[in-house]
C-alpha positions as CSV (number, residue, x, y, z in Angstrom):
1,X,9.9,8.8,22.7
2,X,6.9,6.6,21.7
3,X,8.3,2.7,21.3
4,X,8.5,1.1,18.4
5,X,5.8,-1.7,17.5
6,X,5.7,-4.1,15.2
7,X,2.8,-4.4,12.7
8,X,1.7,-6.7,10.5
9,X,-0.3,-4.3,8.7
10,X,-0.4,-1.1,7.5
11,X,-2.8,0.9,10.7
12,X,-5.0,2.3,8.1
13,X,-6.9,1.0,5.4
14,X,-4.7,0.5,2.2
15,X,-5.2,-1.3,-1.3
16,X,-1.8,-3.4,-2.2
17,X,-0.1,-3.6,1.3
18,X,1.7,-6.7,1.4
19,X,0.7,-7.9,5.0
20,X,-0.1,-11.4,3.4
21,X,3.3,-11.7,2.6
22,X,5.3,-10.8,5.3
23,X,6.3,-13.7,6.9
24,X,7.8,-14.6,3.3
25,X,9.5,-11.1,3.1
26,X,10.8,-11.9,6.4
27,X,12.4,-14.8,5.9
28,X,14.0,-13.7,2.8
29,X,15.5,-10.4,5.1
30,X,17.1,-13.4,7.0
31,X,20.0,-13.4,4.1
32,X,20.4,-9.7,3.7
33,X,23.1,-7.5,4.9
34,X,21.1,-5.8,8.4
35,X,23.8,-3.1,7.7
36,X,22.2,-2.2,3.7
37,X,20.3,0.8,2.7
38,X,17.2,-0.4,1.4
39,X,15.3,2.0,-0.5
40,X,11.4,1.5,-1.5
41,X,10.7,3.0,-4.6
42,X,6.8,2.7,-4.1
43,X,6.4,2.9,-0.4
44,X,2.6,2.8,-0.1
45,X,1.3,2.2,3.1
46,X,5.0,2.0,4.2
47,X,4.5,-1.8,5.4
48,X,7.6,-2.7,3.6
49,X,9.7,-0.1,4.8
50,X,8.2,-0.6,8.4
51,X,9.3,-4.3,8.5
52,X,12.6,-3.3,7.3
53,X,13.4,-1.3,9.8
54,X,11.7,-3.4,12.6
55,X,13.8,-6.4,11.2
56,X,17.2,-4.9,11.0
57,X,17.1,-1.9,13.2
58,X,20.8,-0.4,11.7
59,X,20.0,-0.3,8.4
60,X,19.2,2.7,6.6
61,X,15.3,2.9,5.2
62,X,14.3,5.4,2.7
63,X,10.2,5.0,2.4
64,X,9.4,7.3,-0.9
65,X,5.7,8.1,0.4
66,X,4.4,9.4,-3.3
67,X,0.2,8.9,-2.4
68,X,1.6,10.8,1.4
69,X,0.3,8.0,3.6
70,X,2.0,10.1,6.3
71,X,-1.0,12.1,6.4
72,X,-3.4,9.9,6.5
73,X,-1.6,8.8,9.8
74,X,-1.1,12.3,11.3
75,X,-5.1,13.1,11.3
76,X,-6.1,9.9,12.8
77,X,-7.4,11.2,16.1
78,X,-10.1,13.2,13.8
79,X,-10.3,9.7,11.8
80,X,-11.5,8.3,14.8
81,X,-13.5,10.8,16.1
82,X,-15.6,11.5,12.3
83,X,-15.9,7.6,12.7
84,X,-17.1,7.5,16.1
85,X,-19.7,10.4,15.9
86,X,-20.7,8.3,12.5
87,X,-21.5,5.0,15.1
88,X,-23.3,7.7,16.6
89,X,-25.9,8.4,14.2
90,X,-26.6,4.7,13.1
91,X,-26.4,3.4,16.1
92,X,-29.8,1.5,16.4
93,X,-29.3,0.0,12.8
94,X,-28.4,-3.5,12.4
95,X,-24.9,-4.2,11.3
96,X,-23.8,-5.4,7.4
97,X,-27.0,-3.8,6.1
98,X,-27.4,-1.3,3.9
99,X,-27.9,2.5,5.6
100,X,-31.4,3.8,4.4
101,X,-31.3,7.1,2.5
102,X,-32.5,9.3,5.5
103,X,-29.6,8.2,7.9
104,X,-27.5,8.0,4.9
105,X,-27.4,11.6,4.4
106,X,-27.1,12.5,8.1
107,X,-24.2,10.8,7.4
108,X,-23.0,13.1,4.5
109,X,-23.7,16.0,6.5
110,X,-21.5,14.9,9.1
111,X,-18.9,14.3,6.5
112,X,-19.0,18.0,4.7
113,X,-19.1,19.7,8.1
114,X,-15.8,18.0,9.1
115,X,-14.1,18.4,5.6
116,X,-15.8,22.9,5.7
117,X,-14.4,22.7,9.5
118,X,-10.6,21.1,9.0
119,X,-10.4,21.2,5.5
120,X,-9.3,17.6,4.9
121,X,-11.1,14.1,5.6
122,X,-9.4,10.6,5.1
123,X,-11.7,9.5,2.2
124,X,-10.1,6.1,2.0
125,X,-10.2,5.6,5.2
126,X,-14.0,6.3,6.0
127,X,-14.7,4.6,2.7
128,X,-13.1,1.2,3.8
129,X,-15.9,1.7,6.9
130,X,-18.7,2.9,4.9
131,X,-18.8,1.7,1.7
132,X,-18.9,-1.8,0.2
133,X,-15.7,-3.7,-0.1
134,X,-13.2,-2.5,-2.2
135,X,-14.8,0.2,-2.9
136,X,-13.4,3.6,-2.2
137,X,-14.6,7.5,-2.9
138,X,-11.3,9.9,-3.0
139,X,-13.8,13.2,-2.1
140,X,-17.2,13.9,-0.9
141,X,-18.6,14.5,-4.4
142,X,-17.8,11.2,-5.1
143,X,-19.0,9.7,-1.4
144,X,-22.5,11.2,-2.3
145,X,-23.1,9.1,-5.5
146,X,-22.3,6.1,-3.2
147,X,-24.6,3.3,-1.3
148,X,-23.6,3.3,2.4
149,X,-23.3,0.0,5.0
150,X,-23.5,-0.6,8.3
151,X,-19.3,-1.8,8.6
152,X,-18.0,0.7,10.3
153,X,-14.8,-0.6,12.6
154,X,-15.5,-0.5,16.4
155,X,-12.1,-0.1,17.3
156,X,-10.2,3.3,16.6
157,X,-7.0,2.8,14.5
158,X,-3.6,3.6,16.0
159,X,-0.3,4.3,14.6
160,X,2.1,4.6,17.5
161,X,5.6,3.7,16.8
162,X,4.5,2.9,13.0
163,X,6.9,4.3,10.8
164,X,9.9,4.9,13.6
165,X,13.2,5.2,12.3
166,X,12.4,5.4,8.7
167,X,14.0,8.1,6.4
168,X,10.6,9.3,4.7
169,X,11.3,10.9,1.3
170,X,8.0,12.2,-1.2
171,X,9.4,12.0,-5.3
172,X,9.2,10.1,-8.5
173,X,9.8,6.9,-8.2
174,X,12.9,7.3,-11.3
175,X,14.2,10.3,-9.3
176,X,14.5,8.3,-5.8
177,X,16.5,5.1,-8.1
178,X,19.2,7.4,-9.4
179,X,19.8,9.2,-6.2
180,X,20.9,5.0,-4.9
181,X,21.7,3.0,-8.4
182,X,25.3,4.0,-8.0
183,X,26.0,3.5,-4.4
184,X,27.1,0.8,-2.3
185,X,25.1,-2.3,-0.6
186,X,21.7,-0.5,-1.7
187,X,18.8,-3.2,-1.4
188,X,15.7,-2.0,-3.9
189,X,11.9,-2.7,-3.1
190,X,10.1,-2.6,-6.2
191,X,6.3,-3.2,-5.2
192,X,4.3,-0.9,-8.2
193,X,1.1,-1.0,-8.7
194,X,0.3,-4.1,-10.6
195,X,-0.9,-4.7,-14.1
196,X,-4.7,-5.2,-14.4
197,X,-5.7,-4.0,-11.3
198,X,-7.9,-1.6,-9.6
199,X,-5.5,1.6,-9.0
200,X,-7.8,3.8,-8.3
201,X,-6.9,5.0,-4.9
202,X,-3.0,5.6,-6.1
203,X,-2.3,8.6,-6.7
204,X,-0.7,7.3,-9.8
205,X,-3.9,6.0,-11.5
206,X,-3.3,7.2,-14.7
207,X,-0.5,4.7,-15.7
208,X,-0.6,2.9,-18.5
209,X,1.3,-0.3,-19.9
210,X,4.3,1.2,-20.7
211,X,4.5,2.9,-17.3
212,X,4.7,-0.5,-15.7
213,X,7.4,-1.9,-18.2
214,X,9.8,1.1,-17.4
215,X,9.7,0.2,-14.0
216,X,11.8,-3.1,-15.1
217,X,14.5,-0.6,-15.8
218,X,15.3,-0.4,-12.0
219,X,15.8,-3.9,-11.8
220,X,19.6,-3.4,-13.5
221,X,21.0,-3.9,-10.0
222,X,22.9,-6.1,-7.9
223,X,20.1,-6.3,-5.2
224,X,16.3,-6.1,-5.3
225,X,13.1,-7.3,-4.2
226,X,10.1,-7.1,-6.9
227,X,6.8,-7.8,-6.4
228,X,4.2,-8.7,-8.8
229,X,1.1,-11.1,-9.2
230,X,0.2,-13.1,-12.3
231,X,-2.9,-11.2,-13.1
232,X,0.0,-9.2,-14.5
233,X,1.9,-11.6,-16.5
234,X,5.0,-9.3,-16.5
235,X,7.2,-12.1,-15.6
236,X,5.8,-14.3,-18.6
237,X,6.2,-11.6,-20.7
238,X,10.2,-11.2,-19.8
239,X,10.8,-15.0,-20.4
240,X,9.2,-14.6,-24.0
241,X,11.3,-11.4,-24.6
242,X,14.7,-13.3,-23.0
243,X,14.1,-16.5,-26.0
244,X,14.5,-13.6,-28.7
245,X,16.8,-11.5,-27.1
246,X,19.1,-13.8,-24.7
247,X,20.1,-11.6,-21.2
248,X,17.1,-9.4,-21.7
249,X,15.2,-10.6,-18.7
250,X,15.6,-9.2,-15.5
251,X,14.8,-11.7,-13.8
252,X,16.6,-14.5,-14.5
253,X,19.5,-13.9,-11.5
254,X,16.0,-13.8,-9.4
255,X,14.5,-16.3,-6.8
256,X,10.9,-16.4,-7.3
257,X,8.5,-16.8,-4.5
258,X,4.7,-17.2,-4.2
259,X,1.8,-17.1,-2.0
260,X,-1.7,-17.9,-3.2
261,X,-4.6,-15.4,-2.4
262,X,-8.2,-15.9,-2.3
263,X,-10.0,-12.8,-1.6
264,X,-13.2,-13.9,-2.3
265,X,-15.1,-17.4,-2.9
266,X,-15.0,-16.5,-7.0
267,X,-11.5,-14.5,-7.1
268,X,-8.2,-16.0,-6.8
269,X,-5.0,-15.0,-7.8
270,X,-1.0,-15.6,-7.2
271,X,1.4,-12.6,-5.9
272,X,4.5,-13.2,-6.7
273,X,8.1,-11.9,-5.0
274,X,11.6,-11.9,-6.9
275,X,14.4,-11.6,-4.9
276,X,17.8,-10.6,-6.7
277,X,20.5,-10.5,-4.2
């Protein structure tokens, strides 16, 4: 059996993971029953889940892996090896600089043989090595309308142990809460996509403002972590609701704790966790 290992990341490129907020999330573990089930309703990458079970090996993890991150991770050999032949062919170029069109398409045609070949490519994946950042393309049509950089990653990406242990369950997020809002010592991660921004990659990108407030509904439990930034403003807009209609925020039994990002010199913004317990 492979051993467990303990990441501070998710092993393959994902928008939203919470690695910058781990050591928080850790800390705040420190006060929860190791013995809970602990269900995350929007398992992502499955970073959460991951530290979870890595944290407090006995307890019960159920990872609800709606975007299928799982197989992301089972093709990464022929991640690694697309990426590799890819260094391959640019070589000689110099790095962080723009591909010119000739060995750009090279490129492509390395890309559509693989995807004719195996009949899947990790598009998010090759676009966090390809493209410029934050930008992704979800299939090759979309790869071809894109300009191409010299980033790739020089090391292949490795999952071993990633994941170990964890219950992995694929379903709506609503469907996952009502199998658990009835039972015992059941911890909820809430991490959704948040409001205003990019969600692109998610599988869920077509959600709009009132998909976001019906995830509050979940938070009508005796346990729960919630995450949120205040580009969102969802925590601003439950105090204003709670002064006209008193006990109508969810989280006012919550602890709320923040971390300050600063992804680029011009961008800045808060995220935000809320820990009900």
């Amino acid at each position: 059996m492979k051993a467990s290992k303990n990441y501070n990341s998710s092993p393959l490129p994902f928008m939203g993971q919470k690695r910058r907020f781990l050591t928080k999330f850790k800390i705040e573990l420190e006060s929860c029953d190791p013995n809970a089930t602990y269900v995350d309703l929007f398992g992502g990458s499955g970073l959460l889940s991951h530290t979870v079970k890595q944290h407090c090996p006995d307890a019960q993890v159920i990872y609800n892996d709606y975007d299928n991150f799982s197989k992301r991770i089972e093709w990464i050999t022929n991640t690694n090896k697309l990426i590799q032949d890819i260094r391959n062919l640019i070589c000689d170029l110099p790095k962080d600089k723009a591909i010119p069109f000739e060995r750009r398409q090279s490129i492509l045609d390395r890309v559509y043989s693989e995807e004719k070949r195996l009949g899947y490519v990790d598009y998010i994946t090759l676009s966090s090595n390809l493209l410029f950042a934050m930008n992704y393309a979800l299939s090759y049509d979309e790869l071809t309308r894109q300009v191409f950089y010299n980033t790739l990653r020089e090391t292949p990406y490795n999952a071993i142990g990633y994941l170990d242990g964890v219950q992995r369950v694929s379903m709506d997020y609503k469907e996952l809460f009502e199998l658990y809002r009835d039972q015992a010592n059941v911890i909820f991660l809430v991490d959704p996509p948040y409001l205003s921004t990019d969600v692109s990659s998610y599988k869920s990108s077509h959600w709009k403002l009132s998909d976001y407030l019906d995830v509050l509904d979940v938070l009508d439990v005796e346990q729960y972590f919630y995450f949120t930034s205040n580009k969102s403003n969802v925590v601003e807009l439950c105090e204003w609701i709670s002064k006209k209609v008193p006990g109508a925020n969810p989280f006012e039994h919550a602890i709320a704790i923040s971390h300050a990002n600063n992804p680029s010199y011009n961008s800045k913004f808060t995220d935000i966790m809320l820990v009900k317990r």
